[in-house]
N, CA, C and O atoms as a GROMACS GRO file, in nm:
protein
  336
    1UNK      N    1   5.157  -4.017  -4.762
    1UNK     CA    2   5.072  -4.127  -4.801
    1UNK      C    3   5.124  -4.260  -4.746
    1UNK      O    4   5.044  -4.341  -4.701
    2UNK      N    5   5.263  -4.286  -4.749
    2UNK     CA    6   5.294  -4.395  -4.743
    2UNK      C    7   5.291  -4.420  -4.553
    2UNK      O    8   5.261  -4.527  -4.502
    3UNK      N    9   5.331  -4.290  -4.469
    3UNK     CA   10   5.320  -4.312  -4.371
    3UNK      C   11   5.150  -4.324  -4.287
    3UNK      O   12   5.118  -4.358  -4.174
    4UNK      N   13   5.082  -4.283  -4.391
    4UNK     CA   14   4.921  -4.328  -4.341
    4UNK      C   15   4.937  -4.459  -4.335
    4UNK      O   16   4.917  -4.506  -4.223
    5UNK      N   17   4.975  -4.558  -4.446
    5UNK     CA   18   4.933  -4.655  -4.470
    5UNK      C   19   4.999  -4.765  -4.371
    5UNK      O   20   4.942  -4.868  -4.335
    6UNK      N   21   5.124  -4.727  -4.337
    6UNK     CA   22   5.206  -4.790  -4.266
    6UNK      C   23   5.128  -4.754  -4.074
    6UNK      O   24   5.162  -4.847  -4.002
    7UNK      N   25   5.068  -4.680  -4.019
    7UNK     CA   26   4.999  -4.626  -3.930
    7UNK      C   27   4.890  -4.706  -3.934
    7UNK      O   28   4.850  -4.773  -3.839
    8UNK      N   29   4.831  -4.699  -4.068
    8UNK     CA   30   4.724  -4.838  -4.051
    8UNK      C   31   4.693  -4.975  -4.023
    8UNK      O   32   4.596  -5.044  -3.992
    9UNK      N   33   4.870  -4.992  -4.059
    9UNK     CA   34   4.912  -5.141  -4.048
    9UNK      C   35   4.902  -5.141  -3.907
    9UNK      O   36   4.839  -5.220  -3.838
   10UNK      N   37   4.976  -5.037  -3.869
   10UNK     CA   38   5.047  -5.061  -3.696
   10UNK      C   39   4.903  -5.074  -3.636
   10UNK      O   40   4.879  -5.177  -3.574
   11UNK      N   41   4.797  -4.970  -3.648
   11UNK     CA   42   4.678  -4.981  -3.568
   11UNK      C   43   4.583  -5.139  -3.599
   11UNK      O   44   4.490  -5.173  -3.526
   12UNK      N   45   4.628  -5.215  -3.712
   12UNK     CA   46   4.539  -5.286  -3.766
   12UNK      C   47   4.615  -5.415  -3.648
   12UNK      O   48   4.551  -5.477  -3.563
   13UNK      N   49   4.749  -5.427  -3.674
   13UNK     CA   50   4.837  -5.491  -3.597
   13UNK      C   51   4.786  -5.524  -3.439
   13UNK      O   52   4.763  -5.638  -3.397
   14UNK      N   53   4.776  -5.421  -3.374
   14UNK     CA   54   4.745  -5.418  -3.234
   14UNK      C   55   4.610  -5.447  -3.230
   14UNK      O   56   4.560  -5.491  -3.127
   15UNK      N   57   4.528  -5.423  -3.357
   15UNK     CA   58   4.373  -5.474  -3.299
   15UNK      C   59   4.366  -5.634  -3.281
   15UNK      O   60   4.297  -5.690  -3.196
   16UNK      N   61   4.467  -5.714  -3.398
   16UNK     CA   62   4.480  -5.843  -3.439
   16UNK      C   63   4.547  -5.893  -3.300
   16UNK      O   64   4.510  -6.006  -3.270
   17UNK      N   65   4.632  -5.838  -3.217
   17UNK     CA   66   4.702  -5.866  -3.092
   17UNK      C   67   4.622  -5.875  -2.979
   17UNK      O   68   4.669  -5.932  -2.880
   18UNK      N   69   4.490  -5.820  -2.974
   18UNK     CA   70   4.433  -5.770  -2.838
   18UNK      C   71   4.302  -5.926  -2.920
   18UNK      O   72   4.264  -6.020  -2.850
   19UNK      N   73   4.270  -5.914  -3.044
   19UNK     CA   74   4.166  -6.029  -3.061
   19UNK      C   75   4.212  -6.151  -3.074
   19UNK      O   76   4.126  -6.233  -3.108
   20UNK      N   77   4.335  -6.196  -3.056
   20UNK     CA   78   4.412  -6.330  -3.003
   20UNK      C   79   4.402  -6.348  -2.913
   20UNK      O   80   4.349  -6.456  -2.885
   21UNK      N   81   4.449  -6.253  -2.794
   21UNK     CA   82   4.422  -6.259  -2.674
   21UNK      C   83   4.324  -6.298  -2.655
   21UNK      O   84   4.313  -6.417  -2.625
   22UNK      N   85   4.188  -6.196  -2.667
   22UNK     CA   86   4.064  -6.247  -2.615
   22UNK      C   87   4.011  -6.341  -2.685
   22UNK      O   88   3.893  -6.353  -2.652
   23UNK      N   89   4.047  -6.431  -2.784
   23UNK     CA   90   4.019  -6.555  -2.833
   23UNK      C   91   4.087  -6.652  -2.722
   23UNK      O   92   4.028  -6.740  -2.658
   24UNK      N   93   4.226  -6.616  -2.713
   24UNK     CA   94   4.294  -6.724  -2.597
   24UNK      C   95   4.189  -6.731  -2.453
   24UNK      O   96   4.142  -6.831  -2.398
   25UNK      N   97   4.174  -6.601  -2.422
   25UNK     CA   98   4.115  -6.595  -2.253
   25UNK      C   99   3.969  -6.674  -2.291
   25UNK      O  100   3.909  -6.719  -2.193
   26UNK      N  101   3.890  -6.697  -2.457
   26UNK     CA  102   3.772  -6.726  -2.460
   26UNK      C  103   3.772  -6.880  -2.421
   26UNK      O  104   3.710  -6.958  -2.349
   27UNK      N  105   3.898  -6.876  -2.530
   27UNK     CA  106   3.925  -7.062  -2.524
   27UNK      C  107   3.927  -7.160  -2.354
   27UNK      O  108   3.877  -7.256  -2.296
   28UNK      N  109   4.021  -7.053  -2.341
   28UNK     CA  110   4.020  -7.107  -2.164
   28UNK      C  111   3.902  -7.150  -2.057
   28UNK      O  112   3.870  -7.253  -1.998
   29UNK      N  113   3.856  -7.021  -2.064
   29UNK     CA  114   3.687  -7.019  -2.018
   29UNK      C  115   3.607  -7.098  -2.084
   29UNK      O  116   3.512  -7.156  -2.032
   30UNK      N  117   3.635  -7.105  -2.189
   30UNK     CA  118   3.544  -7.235  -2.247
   30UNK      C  119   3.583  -7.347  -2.196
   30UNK      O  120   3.493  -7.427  -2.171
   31UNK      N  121   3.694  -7.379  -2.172
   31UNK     CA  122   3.747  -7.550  -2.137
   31UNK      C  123   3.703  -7.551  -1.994
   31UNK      O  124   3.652  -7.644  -1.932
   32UNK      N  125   3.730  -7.436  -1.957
   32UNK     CA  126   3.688  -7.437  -1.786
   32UNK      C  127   3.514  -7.496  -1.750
   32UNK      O  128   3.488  -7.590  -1.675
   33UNK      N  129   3.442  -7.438  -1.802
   33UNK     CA  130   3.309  -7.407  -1.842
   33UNK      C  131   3.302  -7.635  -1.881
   33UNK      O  132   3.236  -7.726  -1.831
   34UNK      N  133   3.368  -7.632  -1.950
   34UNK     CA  134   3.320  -7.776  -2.032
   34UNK      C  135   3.390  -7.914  -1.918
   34UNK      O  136   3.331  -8.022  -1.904
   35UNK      N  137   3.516  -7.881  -1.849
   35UNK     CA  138   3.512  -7.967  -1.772
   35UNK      C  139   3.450  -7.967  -1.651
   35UNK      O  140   3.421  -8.076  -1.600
   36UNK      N  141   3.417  -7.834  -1.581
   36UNK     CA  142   3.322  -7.891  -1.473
   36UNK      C  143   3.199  -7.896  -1.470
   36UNK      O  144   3.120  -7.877  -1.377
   37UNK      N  145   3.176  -7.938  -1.639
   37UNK     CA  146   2.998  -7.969  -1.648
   37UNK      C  147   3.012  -8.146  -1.687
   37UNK      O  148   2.922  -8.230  -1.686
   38UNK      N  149   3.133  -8.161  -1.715
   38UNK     CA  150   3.186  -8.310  -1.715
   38UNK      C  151   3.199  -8.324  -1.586
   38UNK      O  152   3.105  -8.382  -1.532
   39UNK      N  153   3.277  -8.292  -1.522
   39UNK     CA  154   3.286  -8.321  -1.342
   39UNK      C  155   3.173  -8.336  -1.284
   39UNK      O  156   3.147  -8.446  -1.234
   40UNK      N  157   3.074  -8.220  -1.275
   40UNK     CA  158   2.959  -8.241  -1.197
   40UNK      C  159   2.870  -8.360  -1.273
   40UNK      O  160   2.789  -8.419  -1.202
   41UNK      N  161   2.879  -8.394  -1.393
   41UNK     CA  162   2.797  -8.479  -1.439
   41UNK      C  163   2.848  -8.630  -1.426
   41UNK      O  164   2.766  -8.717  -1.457
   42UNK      N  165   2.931  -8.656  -1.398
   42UNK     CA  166   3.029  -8.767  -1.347
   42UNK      C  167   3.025  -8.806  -1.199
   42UNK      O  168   3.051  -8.919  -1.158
   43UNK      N  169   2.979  -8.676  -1.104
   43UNK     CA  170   2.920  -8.710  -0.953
   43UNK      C  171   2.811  -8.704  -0.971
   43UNK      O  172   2.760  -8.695  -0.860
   44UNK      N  173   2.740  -8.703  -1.043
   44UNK     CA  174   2.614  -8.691  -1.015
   44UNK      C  175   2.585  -8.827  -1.012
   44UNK      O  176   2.512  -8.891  -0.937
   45UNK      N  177   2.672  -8.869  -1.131
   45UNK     CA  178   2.617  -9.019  -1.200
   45UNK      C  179   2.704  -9.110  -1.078
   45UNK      O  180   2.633  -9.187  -1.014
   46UNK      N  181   2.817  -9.109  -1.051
   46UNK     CA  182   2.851  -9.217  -0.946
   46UNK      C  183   2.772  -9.198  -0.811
   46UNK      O  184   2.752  -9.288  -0.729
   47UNK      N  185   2.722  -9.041  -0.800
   47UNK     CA  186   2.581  -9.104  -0.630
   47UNK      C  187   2.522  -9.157  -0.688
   47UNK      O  188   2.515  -9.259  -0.620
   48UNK      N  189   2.442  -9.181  -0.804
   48UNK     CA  190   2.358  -9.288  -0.828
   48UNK      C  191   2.378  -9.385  -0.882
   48UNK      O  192   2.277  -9.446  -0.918
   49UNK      N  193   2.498  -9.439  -0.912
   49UNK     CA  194   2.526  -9.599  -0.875
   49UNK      C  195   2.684  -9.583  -0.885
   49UNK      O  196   2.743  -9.526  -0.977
   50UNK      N  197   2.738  -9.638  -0.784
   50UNK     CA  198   2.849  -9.641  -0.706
   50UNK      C  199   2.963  -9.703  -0.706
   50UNK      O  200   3.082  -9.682  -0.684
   51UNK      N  201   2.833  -9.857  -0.765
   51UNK     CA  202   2.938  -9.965  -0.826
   51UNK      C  203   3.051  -9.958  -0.950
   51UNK      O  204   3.156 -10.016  -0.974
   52UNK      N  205   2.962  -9.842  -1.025
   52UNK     CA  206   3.023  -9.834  -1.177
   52UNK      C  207   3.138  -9.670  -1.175
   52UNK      O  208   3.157  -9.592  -1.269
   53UNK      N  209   3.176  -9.665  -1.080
   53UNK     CA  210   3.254  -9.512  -1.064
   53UNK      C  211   3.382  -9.572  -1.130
   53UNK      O  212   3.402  -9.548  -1.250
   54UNK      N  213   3.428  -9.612  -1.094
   54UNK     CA  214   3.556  -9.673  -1.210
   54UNK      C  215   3.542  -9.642  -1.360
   54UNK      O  216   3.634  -9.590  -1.423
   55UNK      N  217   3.436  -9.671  -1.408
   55UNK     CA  218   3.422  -9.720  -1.573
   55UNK      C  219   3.411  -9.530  -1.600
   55UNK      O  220   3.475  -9.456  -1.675
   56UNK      N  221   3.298  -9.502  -1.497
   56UNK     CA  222   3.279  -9.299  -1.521
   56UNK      C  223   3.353  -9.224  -1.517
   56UNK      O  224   3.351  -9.125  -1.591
   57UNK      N  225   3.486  -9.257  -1.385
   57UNK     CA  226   3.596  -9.155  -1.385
   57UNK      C  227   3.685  -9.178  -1.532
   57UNK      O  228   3.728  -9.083  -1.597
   58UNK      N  229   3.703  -9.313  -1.569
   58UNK     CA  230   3.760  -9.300  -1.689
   58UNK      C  231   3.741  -9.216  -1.785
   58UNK      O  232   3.825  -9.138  -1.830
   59UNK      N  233   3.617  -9.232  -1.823
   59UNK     CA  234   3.567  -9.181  -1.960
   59UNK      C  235   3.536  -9.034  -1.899
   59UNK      O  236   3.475  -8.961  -1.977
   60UNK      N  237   3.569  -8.976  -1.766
   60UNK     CA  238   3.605  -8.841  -1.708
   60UNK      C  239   3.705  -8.792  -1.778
   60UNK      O  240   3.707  -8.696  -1.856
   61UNK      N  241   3.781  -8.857  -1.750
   61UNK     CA  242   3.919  -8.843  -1.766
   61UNK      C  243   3.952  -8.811  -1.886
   61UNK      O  244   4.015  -8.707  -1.904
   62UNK      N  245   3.913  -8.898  -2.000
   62UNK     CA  246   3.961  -8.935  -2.096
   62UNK      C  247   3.886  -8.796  -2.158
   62UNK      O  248   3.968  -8.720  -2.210
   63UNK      N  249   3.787  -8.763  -2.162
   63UNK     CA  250   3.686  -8.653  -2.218
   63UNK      C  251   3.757  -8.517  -2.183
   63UNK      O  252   3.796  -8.433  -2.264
   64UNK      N  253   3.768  -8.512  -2.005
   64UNK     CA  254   3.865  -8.382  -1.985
   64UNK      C  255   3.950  -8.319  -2.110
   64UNK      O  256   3.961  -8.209  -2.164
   65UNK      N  257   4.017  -8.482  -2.128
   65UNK     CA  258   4.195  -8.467  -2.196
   65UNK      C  259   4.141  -8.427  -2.288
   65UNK      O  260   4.198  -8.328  -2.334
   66UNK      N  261   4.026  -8.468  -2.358
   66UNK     CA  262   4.024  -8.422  -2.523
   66UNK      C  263   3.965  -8.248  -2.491
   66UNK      O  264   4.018  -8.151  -2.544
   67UNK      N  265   3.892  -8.242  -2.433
   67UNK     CA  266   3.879  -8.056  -2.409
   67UNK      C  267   4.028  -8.034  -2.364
   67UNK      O  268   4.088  -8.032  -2.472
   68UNK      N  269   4.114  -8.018  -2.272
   68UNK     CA  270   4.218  -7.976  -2.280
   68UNK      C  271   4.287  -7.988  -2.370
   68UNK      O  272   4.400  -7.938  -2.368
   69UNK      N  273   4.238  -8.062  -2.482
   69UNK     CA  274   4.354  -8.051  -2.597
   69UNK      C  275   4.304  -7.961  -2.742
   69UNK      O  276   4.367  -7.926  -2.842
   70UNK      N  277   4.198  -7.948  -2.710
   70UNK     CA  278   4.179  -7.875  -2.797
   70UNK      C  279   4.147  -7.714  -2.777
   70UNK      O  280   4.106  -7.626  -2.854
   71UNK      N  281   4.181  -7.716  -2.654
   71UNK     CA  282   4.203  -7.568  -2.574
   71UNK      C  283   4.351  -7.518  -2.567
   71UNK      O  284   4.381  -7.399  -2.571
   72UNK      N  285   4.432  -7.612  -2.556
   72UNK     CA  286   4.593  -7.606  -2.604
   72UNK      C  287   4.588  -7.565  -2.754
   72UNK      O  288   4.680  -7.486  -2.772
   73UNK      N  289   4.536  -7.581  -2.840
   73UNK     CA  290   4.552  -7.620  -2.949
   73UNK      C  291   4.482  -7.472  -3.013
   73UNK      O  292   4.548  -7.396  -3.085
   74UNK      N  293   4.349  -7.448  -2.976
   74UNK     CA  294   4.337  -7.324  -2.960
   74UNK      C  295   4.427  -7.177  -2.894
   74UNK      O  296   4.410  -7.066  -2.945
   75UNK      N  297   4.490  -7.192  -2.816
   75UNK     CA  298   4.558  -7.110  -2.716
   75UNK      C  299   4.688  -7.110  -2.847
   75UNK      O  300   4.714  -7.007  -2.910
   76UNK      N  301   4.745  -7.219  -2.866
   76UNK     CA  302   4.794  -7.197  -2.924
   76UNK      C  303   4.820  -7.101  -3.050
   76UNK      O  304   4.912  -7.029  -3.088
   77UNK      N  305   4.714  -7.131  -3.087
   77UNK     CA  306   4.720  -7.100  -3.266
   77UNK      C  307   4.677  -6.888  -3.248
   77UNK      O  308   4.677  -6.803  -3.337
   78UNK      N  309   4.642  -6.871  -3.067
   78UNK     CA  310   4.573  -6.689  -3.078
   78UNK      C  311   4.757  -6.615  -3.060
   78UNK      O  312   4.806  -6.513  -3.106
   79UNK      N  313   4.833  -6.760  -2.943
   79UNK     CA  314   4.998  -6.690  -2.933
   79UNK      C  315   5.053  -6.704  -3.087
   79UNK      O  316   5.159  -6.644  -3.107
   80UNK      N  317   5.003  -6.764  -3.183
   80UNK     CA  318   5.122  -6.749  -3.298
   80UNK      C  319   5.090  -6.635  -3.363
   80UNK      O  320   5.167  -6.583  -3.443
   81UNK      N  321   4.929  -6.568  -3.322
   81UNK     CA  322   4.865  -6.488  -3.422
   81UNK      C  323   4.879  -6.400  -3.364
   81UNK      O  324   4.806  -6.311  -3.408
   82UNK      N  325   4.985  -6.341  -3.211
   82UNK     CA  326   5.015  -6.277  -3.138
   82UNK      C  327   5.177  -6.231  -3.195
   82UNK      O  328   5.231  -6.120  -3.198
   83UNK      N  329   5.209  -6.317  -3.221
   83UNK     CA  330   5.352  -6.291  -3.212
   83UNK      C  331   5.400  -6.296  -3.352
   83UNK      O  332   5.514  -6.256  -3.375
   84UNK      N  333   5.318  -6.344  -3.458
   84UNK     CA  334   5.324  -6.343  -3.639
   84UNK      C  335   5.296  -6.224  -3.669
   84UNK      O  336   5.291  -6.188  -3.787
   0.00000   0.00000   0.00000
């Protein structure tokens, strides 16, 4: 009995290991996915006015960082639920 239960853990274990992962690989693809719809939407907008590409790459920039940080932050939290 006790070694069923302990067998269940182990199988329950490795399912929780493989759905971190593919939460991590989701997270990624998601950030990927979200900055080059920021990128392309940032050229789109400086070909049509040219003067103001300064003020757009910023707030590029600045937008990137916050998806990369909350894709770190994600990634993070699937390795602790990997390795806990």
């Amino acid at each position: 009995m006790i070694a069923t239960i302990i067998l269940q853990a182990a199988a329950g274990a490795a399912l929780g290991k493989i759905g971190a992962a593919i939460g991590a690989a989701i997270a990624a693809m998601a950030a990927a996915v979200g900055i080059g719809k920021i990128g392309k939407a940032t050229m789109e907008s400086i070909a049509r006015q040219p003067e103001s590409a300064g003020n757009m790459r910023t707030s590029m920039i600045i937008a990137a960082g916050m998806i990369e940080g909350a894709c770190l932050f994600a990634i993070i939290v699937c390795l602790l639920a990997i390795f806990m």
